[in-house]
N, C-alpha and C positions, 0 to 999 in steps of 0.2 A: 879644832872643831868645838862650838860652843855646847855648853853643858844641857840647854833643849835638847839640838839635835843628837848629842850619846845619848842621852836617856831613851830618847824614842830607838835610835838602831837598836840599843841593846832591848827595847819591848821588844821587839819584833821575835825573837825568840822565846818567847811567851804565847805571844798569837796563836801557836798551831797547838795550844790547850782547847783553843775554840772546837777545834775539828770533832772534838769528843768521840762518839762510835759509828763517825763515818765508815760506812762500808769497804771491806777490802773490794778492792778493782785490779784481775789479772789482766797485766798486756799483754797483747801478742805480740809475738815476733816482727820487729819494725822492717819497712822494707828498706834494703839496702842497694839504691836508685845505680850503685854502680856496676849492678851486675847484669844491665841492659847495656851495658858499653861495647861486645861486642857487637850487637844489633846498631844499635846506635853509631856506630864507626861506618860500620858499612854503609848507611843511609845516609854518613854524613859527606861520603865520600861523592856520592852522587847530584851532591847540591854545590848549586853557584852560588858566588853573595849574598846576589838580591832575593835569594828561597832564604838563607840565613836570615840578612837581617829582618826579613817577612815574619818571621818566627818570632823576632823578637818584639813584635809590635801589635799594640794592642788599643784599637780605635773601640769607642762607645757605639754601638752600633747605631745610634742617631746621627752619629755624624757622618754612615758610611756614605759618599757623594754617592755612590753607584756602585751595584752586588756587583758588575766584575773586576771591580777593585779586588775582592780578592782572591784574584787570580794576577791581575796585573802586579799588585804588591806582595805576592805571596802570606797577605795574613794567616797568620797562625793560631790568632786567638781574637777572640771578641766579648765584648759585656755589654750589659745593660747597668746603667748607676741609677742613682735613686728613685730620679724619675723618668727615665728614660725606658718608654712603656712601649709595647706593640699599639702601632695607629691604630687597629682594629679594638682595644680594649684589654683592660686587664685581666677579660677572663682566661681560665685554662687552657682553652683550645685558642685561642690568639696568641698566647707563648709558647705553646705549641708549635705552631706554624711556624713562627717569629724565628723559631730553632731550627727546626729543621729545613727553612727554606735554606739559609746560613747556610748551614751544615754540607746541604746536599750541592750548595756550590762549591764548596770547598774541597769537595770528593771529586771534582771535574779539574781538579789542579795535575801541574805534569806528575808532580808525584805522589798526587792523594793523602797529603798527610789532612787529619781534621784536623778540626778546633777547638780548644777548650774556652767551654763560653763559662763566662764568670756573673756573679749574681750577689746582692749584699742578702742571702739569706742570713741573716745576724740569729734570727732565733723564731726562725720557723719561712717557708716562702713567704716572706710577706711583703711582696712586692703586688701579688699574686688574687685576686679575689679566690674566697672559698676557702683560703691555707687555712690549715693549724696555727694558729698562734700562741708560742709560749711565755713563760715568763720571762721577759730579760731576764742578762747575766746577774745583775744585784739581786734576784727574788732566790733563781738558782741557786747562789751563793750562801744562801740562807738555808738550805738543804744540805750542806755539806753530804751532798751523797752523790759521789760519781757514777754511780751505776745509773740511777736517775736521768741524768744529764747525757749520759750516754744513747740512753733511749728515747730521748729528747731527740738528740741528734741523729739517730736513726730512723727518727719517724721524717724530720725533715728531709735528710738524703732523698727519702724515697719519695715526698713529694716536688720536689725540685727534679727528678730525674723523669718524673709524671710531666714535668716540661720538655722534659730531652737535658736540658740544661748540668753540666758537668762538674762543675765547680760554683763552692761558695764561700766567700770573702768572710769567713770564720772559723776557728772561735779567735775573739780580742781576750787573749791574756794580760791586759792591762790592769796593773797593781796602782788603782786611782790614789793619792794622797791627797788632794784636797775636792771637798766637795763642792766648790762653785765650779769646777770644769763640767761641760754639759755634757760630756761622754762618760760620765760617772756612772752611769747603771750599764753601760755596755759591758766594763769590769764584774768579776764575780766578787772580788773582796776588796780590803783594804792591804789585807794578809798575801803577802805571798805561800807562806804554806796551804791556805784553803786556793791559790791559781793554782798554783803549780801540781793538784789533783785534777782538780773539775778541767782545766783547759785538755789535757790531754787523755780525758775521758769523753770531751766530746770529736777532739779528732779522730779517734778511734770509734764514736757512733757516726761521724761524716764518711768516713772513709772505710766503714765495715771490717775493718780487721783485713782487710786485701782491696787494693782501688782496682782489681778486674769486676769485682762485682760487678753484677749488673744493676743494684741499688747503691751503690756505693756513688757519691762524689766527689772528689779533690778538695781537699780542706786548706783551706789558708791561714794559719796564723798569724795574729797583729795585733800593735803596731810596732814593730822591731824600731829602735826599743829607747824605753823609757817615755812614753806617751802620757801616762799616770803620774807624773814628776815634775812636769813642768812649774819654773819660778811665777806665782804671781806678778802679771802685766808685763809680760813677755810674750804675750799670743801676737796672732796677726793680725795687721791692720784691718779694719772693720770696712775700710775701702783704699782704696786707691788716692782719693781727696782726700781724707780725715786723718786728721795723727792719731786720733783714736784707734785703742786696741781691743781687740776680745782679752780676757785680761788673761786666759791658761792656754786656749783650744791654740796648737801649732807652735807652741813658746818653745820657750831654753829649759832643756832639764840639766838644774848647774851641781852635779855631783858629781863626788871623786870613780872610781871604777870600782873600787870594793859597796862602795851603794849601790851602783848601779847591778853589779851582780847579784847582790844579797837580795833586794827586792824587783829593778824592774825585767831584770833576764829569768826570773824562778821557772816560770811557765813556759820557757822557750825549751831546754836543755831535754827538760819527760817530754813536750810533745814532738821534737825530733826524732826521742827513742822511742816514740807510740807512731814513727814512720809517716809523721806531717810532709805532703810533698809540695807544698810551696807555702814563701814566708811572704810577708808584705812590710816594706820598712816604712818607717814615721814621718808623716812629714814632720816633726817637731825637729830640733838640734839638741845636741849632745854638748853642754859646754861650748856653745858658739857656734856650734858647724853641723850643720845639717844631717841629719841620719842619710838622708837619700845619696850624698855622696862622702859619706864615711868610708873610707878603702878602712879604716881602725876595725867600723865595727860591721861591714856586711863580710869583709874577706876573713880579716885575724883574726876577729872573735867566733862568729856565725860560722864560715865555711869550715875555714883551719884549726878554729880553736875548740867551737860544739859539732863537729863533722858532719853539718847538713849537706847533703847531697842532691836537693832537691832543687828548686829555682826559684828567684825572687821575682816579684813582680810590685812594682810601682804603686805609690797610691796614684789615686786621681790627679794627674797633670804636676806630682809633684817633684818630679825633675824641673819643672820653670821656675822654681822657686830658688835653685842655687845660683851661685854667681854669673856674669855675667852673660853675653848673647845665647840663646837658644843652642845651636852648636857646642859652643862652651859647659856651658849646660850639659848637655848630650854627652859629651867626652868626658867629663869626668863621672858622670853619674855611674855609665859604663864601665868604665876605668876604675872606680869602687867596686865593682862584684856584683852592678844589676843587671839582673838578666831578661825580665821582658817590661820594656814600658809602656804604661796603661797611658797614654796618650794624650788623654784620648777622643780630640778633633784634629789636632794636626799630624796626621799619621802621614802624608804625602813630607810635610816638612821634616818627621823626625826620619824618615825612611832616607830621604835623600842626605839628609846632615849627616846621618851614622854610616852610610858608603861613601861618601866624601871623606871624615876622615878615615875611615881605614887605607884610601886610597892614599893620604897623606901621610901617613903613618903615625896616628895621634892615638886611634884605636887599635893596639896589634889584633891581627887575626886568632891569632890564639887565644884571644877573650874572647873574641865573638864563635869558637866555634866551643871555647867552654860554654859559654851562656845556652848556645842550641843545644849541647849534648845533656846538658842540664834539663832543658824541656824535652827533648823528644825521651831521656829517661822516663818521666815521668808518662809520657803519654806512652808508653812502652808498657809502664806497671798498669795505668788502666786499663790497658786490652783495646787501647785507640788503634793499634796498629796491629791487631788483628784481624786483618780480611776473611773471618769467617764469623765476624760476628759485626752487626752494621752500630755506627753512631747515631742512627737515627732515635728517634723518639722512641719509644715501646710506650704505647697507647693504653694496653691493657690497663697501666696504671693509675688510669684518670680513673678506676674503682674506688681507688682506696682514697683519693687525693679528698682532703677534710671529711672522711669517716668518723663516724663516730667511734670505732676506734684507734683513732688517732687521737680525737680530742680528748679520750679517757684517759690519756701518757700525757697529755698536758693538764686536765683536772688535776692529776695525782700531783706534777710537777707545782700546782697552784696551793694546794691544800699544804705541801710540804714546805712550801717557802716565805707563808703567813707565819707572821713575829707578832707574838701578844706582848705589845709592850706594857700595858696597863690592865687591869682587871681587878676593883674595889665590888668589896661585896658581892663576890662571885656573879658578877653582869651575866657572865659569860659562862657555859654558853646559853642561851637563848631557851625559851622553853618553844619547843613546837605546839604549845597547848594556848599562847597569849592569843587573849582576845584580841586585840589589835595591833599591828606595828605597823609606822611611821619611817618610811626610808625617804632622809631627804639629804640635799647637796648637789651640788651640780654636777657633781658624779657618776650619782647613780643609776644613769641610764645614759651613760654615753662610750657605748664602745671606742670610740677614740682616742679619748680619756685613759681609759683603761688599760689599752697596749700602748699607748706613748708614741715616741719616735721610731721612723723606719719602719712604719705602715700603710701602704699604700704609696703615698708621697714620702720624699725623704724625709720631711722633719716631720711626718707626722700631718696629723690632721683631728680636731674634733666635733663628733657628729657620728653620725650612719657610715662610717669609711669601712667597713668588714664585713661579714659574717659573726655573730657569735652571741653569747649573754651577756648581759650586764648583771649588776652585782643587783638591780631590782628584780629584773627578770628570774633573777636564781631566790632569791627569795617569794617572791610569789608562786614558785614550784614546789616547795616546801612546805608554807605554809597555807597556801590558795589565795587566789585572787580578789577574794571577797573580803580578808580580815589586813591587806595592805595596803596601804595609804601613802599616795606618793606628792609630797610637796617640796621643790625643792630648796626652800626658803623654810624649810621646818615650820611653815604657819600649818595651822590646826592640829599641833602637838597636846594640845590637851583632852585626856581622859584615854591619851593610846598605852599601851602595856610598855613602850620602848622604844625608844628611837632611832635608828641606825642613817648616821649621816655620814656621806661618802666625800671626801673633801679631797684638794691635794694639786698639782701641777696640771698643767694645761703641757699637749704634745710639744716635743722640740725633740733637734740634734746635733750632731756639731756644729758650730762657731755660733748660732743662736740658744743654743742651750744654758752657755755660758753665765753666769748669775754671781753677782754680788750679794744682792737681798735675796733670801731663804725663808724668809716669814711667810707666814700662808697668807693668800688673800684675804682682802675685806669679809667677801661673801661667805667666804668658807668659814671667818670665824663671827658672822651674825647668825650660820646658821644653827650653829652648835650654840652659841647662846640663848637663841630662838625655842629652840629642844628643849635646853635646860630650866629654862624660865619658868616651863611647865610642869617641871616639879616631876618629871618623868627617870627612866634609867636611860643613859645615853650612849649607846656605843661610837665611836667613832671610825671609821674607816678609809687610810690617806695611803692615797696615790701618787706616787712619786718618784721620779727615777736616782732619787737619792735620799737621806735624811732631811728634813728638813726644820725650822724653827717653830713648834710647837708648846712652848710656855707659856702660850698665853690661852690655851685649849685642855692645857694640860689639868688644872685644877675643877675644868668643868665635865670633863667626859668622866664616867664612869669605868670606859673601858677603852683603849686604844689598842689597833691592831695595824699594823704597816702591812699592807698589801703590793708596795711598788708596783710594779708593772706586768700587772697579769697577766696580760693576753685576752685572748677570745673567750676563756672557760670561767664565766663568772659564777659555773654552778662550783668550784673548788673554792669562791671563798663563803659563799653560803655552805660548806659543808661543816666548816672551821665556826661561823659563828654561832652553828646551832648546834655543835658539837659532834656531826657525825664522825668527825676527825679529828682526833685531839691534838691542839698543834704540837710541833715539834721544831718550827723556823727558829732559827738565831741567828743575832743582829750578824751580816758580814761585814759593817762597817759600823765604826763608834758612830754614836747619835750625839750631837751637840745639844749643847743649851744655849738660850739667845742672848745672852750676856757676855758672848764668846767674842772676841776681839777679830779673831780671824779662826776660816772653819781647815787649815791645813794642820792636820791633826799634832805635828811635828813643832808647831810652833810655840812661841809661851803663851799666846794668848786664848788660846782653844781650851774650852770647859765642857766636861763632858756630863749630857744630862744619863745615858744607859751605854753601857761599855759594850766593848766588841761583846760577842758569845752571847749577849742578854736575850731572855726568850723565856717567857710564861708557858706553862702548859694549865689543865682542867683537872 
């Protein structure tokens, strides 16, 4: 092992000084998926094949050709992915419907089992008009306070269950190491010590301390594993034509197993024992070979070696990505320990491929009736197969769905997860008494902006794409309408009290998130020079769903504050600049400086400008 990478494993045992007086978090009692097995026996005994492999199969409901499909294919489960929206609109009552029509065919099957519909709630509905939106995991992270997160996750639960909708494709315990991967703010840290809290404090707010709840969801953990580790220009092809690669997003993570345990498994092991009932493996590879048909690491490690008892399910059509023909594909994926795959258009092809070979004898039967006893456990723990209580939607809930208080557990999650990294001349905080200030950047009025990726659209979008405040709007609530001045070019900076320029990344998500260049924009840094030129106090405020290259900003702001990815509640970072909240966020990841050769913190040529833990207060 070369003398960089010891030095950095052995940091890593350092790291968890970052967590400082994070909150104690008691878990409850995990559930133990195997003591539905009576039940589960009995019901299994009742079913043909093609109810099994129905079970195991899991189409995007865009591409379902026609609702009595399932009933012809016995589906067992269904999702919606990123953009894959109700034709009627992304409001409330159209995913509403969207469920329960599903639903209530699927209760007309011989045996009535439901569905569990899956959903990328990442960090609030926000697939969803009207959601709550929180801070991404990197803002989270910055909280070190699992109790926090957990309430996070409880407020989402219960608006995703306001859809009827059951399940959601989170929390990603992903321990990112380098930051040009564009799934970097999905991760809470850099640290495995700070995942390996917060990840199984928010499956424990998914799934309420018992999945019968009636707000409770099915939480999914991902991406099993080692997602966060991939080698630099290893990712996948950027098409089909081009040799070009995404240079991280789906790469090789090429570590030995004592790395991979020490940092990218930390978060798997607690949110098993906090009763996680389904994992999702990576599409990335493990030293060459694919997680998705790992028999190493979904059977030895995952089932036999961490005792999940729960059920895997597939990423996004990443079964086609292993070795050869589609079938081939199918058998071994199986054949590794996966249990339901998300498909998810050729559900007609994978249904007849995976009873072909059992018929052949490629997939023993005894896999396939682990993988259903595996699911229908879990829908056993929900109370799905309780017929005195229906899977329908409960309505009632569209009360609370983006309440204001709900967005007050995301305020608080906003306020807590602001990092002062600069603060000269006490800038900060703000007097509510200045005669004038100047909020400029192309920032600070764009909610789209502001929550990032996996809003509305999958990678995001910027503009009007939500509900919510922007970081002007919350400061013209503060200080009135009359004393703020909005330019986003910072022209007409002179004779104002202060500047506050809101700068930082434009929306993205995976495979386009991906970045080599880290520098801020042009615009963003003319407008901070714009500000300063006027002789003014300059705070600056950057949006980002990771660290980014600010040296060249760095000697002109008076005050710097990382606000990553806030969400909808821009009045949480107006609380922080004018000080009604004294921050408390610490960096969850090292900040580079731009003289850094490369940003994979492990490397020799990575410079750091503010170290993990870094964080101002007032």
């Amino acid at each position: 092992m070369d003398t960089p990478r010891r030095q950095f494993l052995a940091s890593l045992t350092l790291l968890g000084a970052g967590m400082g007086k994070a909150k104690a978090f008691a878990a409850a009692k995990p559930h133990h998926f195997s003591k539905y097995d009576p039940q589960v026996r009995r019901l299994l005994s009742q079913m043909t094949l093609d109810e099994k492999i129905g079970q195991m199969t899991q189409p995007d409901q865009q591409y379902l050709q026609n609702l009595d499909d399932l009933e012809k294919y016995h589906i067992g489960s269904l999702l919606s992915g990123g953009d894959s929206d109700p034709k009627s609109g992304n409001d409330l009552v159209s995913w509403t419907d969207l469920y329960d029509g599903y639903q209530a065919r699927a209760l007309k099957t011989r045996l009535r089992i439901p569905l569990v519909y899956g959903v990328d709630a990442v960090y609030g509905h926000n697939n969803v008009l009207g959601a709550t939106i929180f801070p991404h995991n990197i803002g989270l992270g910055c909280t070190r306070d699992p109790k926090l997160v957990e309430s996070a996750a409880r407020v989402t639960s219960e608006e995703v269950r306001a859809t009827g909708m059951n399940w959601a494709f989170s929390p990603c315990v992903t321990v990112p190491q380098d930051i040009r991967w564009g799934r970097t703010y999905e991760g809470f840290s850099e640290s495995p010590d700070v995942v390996k809290i917060l990840g199984p404090a928010a499956v424990h707010g998914l799934q309420r301390g018992s999945l019968d709840n009636p707000l409770a969801v099915l939480a999914c953990v991902k991406h099993f594993a080692g997602d966060g580790g991939t080698t630099f220009g290893s990712g996948m092809p950027k098409s089909n034509n081009s040799p070009d690669r995404y240079p991280l997003d789906q790469g090789d993570t090429r570590v030995d197993e004592a790395t991979m345990r020490l940092i990218h498994l930390a978060g798997y092991g607690p949110s098993i024992e906090m009763g996680a009932g389904s994992i999702m493996p990576s599409y990335n590879s493990w030293n060459g070979e694919k997680c998705s048909g790992s028999h190493k690491l979904l059977t030895d490690i995952l089932k036999n070696g961490l005792g999940f008892e729960g059920f895997l399910i597939s990423d996004y059509a990443a079964v086609n990505q292993l070795p050869g023909d589609y079938k081939q594909q199918i058998a071994q994926s199986i054949n590794a320990g996966m249990d339901m795959v998300m498909v998810p258009e050729h559900y007609v092809e994978f249904f007849n491929n995976l009873k072909t070979l059992v018929d052949e004898g490629k997939v023993p039967l005894s896999r396939i009736d682990d993988a259903v006893s595996r699911i229908l456990r879990v829908k056993f723990a929900m109370g799905l197969m309780n017929a005195a209580h229906s899977p329908l939607a409960d309505r009632t809930l569209h009360k609370s769905f983006g309440s204001a208080e709900h967005r007050a557990v995301a305020r608080q999650c906003v306020r807590q997860s602001m990092v002062v990294l600069k603060n000269d001349n006490h800038t900060l905080p703000i007097s509510r008494a200045a005669s004038r200030i100047l909020v400029a950047g192309r920032s600070a009025h764009n909610i789209g902006n502001q929550c990032g990726g996996w809003t509305i659209r999958w990678q995001g979008q910027t503009g009007d794409v939500i509900e919510g405040t922007t970081v002007l709007a919350a400061i013209r609530k503060v200080v009135g309408q009359d004393r703020v001045t909005h330019a986003p070019d910072a022209s007409g900076a002179a004779g104002v009290s202060v500047a506050v320029v809101v700068i930082g990344e434009t929306p993205y998500a995976e495979f386009m998130g991906d970045r080599t260049d880290l520098h801020l924009a042009a615009e963003d840094i003319a407008a901070v020079d714009a500000a300063k030129s006027a002789g003014i106090p300059v705070v600056v405020v950057i949006l980002s769903g990771r660290p980014v290259i600010i040296d060249k900003i760095l000697p002109k702001a008076d005050a710097i504050v990382a606000a990553f990815l806030p969400g909808t509640e821009g009045d949480g970072v107006a609380d922080v600049l004018f000080g009604t909240y004294k921050p408390t966020g610490k960096l969850s990841y090292t900040w580079p400086s731009g003289d850094s050769t490369s940003f994979n913190r492990s490397d020799p040529g990575y410079k750091t400008l503010f170290k993990f833990g870094h964080g101002l207060t007032y």
